[in-house]
KEBADREN-6740 format. One line per field, with one value per residue: residue in one letter; x, y, z of N, C-alpha, C in turn; residue number from 1. Coordinates in pm, whole numbers. Layout:
N
rest	A,... $
n.x	X,... $
n.y	Y,... $
n.z	Z,... $
ca.x	X,... $
ca.y	Y,... $
ca.z	Z,... $
c.x	X,... $
c.y	Y,... $
c.z	Z,... $
nr	NUM,... $
//
This chain:
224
rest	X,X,X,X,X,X,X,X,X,X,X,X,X,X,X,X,X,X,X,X,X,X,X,X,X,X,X,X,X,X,X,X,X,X,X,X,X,X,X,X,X,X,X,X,X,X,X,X,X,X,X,X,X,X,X,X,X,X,X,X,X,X,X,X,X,X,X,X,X,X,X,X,X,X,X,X,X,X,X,X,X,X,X,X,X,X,X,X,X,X,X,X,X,X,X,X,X,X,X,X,X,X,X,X,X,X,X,X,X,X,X,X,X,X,X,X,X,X,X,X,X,X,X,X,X,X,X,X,X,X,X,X,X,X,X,X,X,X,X,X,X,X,X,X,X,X,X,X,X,X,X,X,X,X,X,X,X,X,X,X,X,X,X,X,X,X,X,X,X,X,X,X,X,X,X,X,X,X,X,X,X,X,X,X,X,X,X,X,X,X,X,X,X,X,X,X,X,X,X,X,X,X,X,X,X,X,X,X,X,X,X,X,X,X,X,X,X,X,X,X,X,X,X,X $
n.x	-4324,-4113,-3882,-3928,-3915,-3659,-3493,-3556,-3399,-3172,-3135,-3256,-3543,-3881,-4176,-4482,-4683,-4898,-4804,-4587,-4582,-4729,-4493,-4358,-4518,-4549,-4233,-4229,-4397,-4288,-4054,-4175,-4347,-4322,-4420,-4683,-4783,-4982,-5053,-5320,-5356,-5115,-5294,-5482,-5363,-5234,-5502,-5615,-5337,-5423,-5652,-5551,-5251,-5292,-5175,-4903,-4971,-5051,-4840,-4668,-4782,-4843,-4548,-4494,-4680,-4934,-4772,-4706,-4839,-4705,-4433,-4454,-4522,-4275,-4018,-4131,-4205,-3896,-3765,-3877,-3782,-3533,-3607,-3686,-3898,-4164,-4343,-4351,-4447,-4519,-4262,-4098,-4296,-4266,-3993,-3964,-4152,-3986,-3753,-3544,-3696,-3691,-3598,-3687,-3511,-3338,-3397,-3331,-3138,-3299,-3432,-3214,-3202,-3459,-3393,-3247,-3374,-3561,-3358,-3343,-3544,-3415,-3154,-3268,-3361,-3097,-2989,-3174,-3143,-3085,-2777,-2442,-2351,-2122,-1857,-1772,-1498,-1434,-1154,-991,-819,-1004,-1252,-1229,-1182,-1409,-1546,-1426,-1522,-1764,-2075,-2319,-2562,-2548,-2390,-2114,-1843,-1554,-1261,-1188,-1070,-961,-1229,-1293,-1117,-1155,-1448,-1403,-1228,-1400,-1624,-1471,-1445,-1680,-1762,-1635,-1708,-1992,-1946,-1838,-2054,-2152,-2342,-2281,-2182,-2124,-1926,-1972,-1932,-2211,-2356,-2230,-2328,-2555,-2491,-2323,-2487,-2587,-2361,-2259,-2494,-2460,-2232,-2330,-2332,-2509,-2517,-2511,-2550,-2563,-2437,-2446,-2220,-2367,-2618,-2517,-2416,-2634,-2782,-2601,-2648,-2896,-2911,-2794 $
n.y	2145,2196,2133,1913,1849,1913,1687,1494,1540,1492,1282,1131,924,962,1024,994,1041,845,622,592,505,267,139,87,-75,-321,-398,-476,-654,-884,-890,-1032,-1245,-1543,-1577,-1512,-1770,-2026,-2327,-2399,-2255,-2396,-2641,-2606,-2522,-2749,-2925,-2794,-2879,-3136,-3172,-3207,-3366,-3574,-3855,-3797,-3590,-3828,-3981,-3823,-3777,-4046,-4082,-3852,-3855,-3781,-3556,-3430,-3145,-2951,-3022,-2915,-2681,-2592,-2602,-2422,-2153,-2154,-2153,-1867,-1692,-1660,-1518,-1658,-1769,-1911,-2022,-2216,-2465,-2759,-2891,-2844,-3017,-3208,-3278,-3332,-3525,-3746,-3745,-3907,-3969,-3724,-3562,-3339,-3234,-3183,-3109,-2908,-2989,-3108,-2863,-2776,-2988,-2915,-2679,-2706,-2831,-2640,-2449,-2204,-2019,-1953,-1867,-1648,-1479,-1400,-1255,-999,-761,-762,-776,-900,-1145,-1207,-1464,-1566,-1762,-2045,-2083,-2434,-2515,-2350,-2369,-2677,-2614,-2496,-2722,-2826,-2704,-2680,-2717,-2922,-2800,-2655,-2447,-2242,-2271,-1984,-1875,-1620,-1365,-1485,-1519,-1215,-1116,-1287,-1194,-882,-910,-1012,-866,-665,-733,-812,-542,-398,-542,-496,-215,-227,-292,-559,-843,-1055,-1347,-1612,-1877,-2215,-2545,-2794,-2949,-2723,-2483,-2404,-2308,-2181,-1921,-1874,-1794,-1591,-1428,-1413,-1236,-1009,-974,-911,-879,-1029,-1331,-1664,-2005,-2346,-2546,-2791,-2669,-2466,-2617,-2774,-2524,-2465,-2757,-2670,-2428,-2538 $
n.z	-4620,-4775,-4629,-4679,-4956,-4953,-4801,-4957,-5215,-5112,-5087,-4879,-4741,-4681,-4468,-4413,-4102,-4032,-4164,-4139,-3897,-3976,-4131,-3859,-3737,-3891,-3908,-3627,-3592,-3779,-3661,-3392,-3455,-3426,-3179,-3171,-3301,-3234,-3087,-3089,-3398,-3565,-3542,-3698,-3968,-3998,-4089,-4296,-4489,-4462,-4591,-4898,-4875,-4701,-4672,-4541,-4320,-4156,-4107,-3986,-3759,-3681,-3598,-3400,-3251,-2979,-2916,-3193,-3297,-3135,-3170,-3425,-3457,-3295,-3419,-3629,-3548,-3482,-3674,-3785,-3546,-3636,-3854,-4097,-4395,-4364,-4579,-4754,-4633,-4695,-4763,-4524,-4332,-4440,-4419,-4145,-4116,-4254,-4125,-3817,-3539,-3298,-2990,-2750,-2652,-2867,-3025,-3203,-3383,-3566,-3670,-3836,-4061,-4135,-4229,-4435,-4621,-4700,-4776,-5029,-4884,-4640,-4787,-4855,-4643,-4570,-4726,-4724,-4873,-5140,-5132,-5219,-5090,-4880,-4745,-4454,-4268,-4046,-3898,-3941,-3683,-3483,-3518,-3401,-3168,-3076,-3041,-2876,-2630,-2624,-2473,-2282,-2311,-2582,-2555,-2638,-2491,-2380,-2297,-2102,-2191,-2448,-2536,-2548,-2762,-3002,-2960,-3091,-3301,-3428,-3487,-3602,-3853,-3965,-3999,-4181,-4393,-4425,-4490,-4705,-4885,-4866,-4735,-4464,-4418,-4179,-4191,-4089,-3956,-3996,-3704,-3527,-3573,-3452,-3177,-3263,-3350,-3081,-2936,-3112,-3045,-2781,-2730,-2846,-3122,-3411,-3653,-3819,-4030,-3978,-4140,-4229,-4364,-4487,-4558,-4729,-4933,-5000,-5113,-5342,-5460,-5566,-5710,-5949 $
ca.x	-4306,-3992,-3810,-3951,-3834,-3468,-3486,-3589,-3317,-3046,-3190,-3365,-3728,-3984,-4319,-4619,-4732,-4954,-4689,-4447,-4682,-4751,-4415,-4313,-4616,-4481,-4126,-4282,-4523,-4197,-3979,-4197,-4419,-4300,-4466,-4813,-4782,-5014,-5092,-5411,-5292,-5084,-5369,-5582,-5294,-5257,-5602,-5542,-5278,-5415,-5694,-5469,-5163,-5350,-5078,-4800,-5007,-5061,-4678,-4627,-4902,-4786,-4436,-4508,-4840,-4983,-4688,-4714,-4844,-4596,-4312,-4466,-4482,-4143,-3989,-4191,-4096,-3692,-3751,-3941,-3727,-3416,-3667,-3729,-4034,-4216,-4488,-4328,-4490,-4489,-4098,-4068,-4349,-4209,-3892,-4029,-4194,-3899,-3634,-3561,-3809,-3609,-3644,-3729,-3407,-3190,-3499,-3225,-3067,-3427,-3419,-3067,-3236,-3544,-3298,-3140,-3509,-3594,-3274,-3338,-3549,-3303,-3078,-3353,-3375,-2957,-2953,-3300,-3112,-3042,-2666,-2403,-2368,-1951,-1835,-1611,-1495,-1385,-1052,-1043,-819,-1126,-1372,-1204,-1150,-1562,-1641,-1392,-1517,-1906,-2106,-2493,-2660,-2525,-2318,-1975,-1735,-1435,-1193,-1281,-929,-986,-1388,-1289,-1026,-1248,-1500,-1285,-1163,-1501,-1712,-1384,-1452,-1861,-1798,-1589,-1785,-2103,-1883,-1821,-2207,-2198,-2371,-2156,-2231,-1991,-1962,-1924,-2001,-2355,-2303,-2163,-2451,-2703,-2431,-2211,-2564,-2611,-2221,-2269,-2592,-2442,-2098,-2351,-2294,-2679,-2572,-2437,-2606,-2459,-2500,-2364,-2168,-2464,-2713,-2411,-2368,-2793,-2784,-2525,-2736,-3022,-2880,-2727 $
ca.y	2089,2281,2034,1759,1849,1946,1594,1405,1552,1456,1095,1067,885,1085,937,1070,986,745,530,582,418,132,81,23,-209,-402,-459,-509,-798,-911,-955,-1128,-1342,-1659,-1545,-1525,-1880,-2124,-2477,-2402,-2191,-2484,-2761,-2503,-2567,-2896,-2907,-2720,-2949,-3260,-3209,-3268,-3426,-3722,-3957,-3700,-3589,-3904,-4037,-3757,-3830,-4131,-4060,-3783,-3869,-3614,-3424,-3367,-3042,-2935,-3020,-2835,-2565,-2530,-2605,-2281,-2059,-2125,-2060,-1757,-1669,-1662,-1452,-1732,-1779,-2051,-1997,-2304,-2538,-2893,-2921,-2852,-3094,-3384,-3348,-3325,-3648,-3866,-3776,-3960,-3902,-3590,-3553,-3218,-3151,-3237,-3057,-2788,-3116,-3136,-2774,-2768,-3037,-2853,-2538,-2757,-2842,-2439,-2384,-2082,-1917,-1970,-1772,-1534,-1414,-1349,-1103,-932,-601,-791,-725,-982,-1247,-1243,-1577,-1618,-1943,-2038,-2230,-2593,-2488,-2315,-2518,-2807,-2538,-2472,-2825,-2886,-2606,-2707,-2744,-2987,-2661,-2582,-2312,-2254,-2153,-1951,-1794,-1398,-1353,-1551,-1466,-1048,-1117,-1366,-1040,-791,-925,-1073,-743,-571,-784,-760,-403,-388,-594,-408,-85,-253,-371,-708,-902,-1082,-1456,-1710,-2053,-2353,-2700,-2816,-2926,-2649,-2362,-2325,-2310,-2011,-1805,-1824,-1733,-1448,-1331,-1347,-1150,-889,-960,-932,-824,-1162,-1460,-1833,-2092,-2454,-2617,-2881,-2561,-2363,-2741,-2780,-2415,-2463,-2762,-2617,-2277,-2634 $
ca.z	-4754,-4831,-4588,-4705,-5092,-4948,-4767,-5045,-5289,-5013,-5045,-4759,-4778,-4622,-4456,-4314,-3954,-4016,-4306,-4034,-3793,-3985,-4039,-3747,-3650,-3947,-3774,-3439,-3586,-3792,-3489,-3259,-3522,-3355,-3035,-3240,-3311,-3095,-3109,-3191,-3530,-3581,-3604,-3819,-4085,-4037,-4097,-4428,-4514,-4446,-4724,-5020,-4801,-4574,-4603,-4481,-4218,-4058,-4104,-3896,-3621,-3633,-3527,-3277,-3171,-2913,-2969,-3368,-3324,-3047,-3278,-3590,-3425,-3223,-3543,-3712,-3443,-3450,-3866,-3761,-3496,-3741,-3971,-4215,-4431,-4346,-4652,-4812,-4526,-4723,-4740,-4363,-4308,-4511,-4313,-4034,-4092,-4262,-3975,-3708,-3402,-3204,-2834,-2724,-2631,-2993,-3153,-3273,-3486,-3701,-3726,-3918,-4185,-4202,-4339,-4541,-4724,-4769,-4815,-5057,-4816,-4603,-4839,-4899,-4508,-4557,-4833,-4860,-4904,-5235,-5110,-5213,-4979,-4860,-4626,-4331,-4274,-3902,-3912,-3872,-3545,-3426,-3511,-3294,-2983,-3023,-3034,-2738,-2532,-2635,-2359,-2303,-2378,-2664,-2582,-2623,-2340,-2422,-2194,-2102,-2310,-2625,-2609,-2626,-2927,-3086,-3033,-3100,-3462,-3562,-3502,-3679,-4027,-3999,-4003,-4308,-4501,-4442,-4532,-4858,-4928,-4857,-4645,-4407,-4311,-4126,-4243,-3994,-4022,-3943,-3582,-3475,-3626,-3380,-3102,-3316,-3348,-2963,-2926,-3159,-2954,-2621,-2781,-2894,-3305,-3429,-3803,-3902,-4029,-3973,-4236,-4228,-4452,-4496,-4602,-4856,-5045,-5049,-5178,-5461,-5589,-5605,-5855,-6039 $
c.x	-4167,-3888,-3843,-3900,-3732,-3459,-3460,-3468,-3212,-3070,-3241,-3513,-3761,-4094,-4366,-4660,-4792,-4866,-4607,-4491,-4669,-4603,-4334,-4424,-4550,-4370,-4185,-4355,-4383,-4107,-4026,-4326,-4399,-4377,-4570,-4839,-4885,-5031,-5210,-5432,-5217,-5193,-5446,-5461,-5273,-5433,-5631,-5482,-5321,-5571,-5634,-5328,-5161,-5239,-4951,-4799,-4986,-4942,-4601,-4675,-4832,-4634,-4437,-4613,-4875,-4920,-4617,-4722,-4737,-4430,-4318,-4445,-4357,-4044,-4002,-4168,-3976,-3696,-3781,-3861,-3614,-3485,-3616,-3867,-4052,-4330,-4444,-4333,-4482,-4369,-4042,-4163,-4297,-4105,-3898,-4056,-4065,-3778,-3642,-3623,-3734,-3706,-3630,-3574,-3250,-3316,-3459,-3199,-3125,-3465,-3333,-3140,-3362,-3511,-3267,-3288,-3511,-3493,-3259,-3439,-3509,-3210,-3172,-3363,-3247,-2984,-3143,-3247,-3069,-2871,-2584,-2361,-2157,-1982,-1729,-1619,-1393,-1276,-1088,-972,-938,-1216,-1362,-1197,-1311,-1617,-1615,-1450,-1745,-1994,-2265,-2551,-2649,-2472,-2162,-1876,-1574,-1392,-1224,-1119,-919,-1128,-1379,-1202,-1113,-1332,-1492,-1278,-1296,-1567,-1625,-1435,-1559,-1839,-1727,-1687,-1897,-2074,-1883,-1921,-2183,-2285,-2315,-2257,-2140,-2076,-1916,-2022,-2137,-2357,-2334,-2275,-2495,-2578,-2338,-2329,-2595,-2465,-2181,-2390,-2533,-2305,-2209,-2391,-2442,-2665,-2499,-2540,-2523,-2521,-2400,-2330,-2292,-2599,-2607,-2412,-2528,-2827,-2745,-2611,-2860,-3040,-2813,-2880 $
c.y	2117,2194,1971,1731,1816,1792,1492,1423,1533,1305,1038,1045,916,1009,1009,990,867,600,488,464,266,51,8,-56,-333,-477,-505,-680,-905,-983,-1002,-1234,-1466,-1666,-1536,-1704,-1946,-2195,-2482,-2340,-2316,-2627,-2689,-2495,-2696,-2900,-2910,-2811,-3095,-3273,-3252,-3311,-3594,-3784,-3888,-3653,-3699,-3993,-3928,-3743,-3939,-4130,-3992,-3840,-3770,-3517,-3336,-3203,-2903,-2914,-2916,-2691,-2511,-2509,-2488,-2214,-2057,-2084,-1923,-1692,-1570,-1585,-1488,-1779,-1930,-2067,-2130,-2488,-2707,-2929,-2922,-2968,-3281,-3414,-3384,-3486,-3767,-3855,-3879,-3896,-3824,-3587,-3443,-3121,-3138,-3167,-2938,-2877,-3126,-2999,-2758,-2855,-2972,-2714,-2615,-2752,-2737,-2411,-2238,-1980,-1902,-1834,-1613,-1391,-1374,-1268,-1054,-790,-615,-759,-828,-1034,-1275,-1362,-1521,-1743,-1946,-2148,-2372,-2615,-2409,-2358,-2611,-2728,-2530,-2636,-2878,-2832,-2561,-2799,-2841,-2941,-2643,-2461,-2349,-2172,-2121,-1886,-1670,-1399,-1383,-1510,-1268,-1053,-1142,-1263,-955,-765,-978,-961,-628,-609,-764,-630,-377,-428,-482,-267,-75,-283,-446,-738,-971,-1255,-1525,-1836,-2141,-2494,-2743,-2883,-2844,-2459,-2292,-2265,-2178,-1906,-1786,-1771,-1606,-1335,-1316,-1231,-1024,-872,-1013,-893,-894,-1300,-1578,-1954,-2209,-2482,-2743,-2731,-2500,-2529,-2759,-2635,-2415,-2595,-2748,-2488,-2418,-2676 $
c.z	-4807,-4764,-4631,-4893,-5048,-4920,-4886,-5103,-5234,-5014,-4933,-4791,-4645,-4600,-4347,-4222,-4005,-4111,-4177,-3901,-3812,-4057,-3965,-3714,-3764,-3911,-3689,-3473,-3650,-3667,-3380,-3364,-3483,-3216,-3037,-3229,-3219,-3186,-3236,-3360,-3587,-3624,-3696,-3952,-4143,-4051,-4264,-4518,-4540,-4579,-4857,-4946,-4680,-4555,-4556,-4294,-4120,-4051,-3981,-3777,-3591,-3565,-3432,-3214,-3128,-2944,-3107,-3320,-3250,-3133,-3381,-3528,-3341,-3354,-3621,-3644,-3415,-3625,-3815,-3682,-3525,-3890,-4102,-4251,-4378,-4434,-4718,-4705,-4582,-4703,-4565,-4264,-4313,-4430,-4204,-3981,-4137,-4195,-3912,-3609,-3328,-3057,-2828,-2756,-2719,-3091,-3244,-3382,-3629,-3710,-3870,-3989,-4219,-4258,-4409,-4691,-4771,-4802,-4931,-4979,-4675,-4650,-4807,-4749,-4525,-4614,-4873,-4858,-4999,-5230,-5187,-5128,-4950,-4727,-4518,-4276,-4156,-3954,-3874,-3674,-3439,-3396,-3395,-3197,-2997,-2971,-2875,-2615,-2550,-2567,-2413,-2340,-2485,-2687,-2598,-2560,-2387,-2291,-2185,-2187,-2439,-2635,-2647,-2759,-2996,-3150,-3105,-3278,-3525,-3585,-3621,-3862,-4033,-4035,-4151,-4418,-4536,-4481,-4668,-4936,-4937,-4690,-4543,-4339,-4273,-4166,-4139,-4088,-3887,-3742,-3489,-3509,-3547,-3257,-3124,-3296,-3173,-2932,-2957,-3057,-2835,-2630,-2843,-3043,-3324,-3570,-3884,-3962,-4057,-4031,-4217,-4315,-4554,-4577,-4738,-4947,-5087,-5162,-5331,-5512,-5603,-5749,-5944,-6095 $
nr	1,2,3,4,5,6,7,8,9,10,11,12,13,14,15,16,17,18,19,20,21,22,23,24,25,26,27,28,29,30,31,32,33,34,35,36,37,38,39,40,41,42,43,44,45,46,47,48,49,50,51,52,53,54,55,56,57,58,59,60,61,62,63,64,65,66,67,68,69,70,71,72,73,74,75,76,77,78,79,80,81,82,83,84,85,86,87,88,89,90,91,92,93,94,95,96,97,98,99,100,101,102,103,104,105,106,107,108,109,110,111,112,113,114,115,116,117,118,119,120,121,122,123,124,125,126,127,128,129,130,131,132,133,134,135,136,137,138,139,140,141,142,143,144,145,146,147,148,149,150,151,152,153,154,155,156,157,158,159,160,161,162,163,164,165,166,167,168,169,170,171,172,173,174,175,176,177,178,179,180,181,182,183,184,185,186,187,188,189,190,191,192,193,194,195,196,197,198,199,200,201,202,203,204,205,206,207,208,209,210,211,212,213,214,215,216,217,218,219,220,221,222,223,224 $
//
């Protein structure tokens, strides 16, 4: 007990085994909640949904067909993924349905407008340490070297020379920021998003979040 005062009055929070326990099962269910997901969880909402929604639902049947539920859910697992709520399920639905029909493999494309819809929980997944939210904004010479050097996949190939600088100086400013309490996100243009967060994961940088230009302009009018 006598540690656990001293602790406390040093500002450290203190938790008993079993707190501590749960936790961490909390994280754990957190960081793989996309991996919960099935199909069948998926039609048991639509399900849900389609009592007060019918004509939504079936605008969206109708466009996928068999593969409605396939979609809804790859869709909810890259939100989830990117530890974004998905409790606001109509707005990701609707877009869902008034897109253009996405082929499996551009199904990143109808991600990026279904952020744009949530767009504040969107925001909300950036700053829940209530931090303030600081930018970095990739030159427009940059930009054009990612797009040039942006592969079928979606990755982007840099030289081992320009990808350790690139490293180097971006991990240098994340770290400042977060020194200073902010949050730290990079700004690109929509495009170019999904392709910077796999760039950042394979470089290592996991304490950034990447927002498009198309998401920061939905954002601002929405606080309008």
């Amino acid at each position: 007990n006598g540690k656990r005062v001293e602790a406390e009055q040093n500002g450290y929070v203190t938790l008993t085994a079993p707190k501590l326990i749960r936790a961490h099962l909390q994280e754990m269910i957190k960081e793989n909640l996309s991996t919960v997901i099935t199909t069948q969880y998926v039609g048991e909402l639509m399900d849900e949904v389609l009592k007060e929604n019918e004509f939504l639902c079936t605008q969206l049947v109708k466009k996928y067909e068999n593969a409605s539920l396939t979609v809804v859910k790859l869709v909810l697992c890259s939100l989830l993924d990117e530890e974004i709520s998905v409790r606001n399920l109509i707005p990701i639905l609707e877009t869902i349905s008034n897109e253009p029909k996405y082929e499996r493999a551009k199904l990143q494309v109808l991600v990026n407008k279904v952020r744009c819809a949530i767009v504040p929980d969107v925001i909300d997944s950036i700053n829940e340490n209530n931090n303030d939210i600081k930018v970095l904004f990739f030159s427009q010479k940059l930009s054009d070297h990612m797009f040039d050097n942006l592969t079928e996949t979606g990755e982007i190939v840099f030289e081992p020379v320009t990808r350790k600088l690139f490293s180097n100086e971006l991990s240098l400013k994340i770290s400042e920021m977060i020194d200073q309490g902010f949050s730290p996100v990079v700004l690109c243009v929509e495009p170019l998003r999904y392709s910077v967060e796999i760039l950042l994961a394979s470089l290592g940088i996991s304490n950034i979040h990447v927002l498009s230009d198309m998401e920061m302009t939905a954002a601002i009018r929405k606080m309008n």
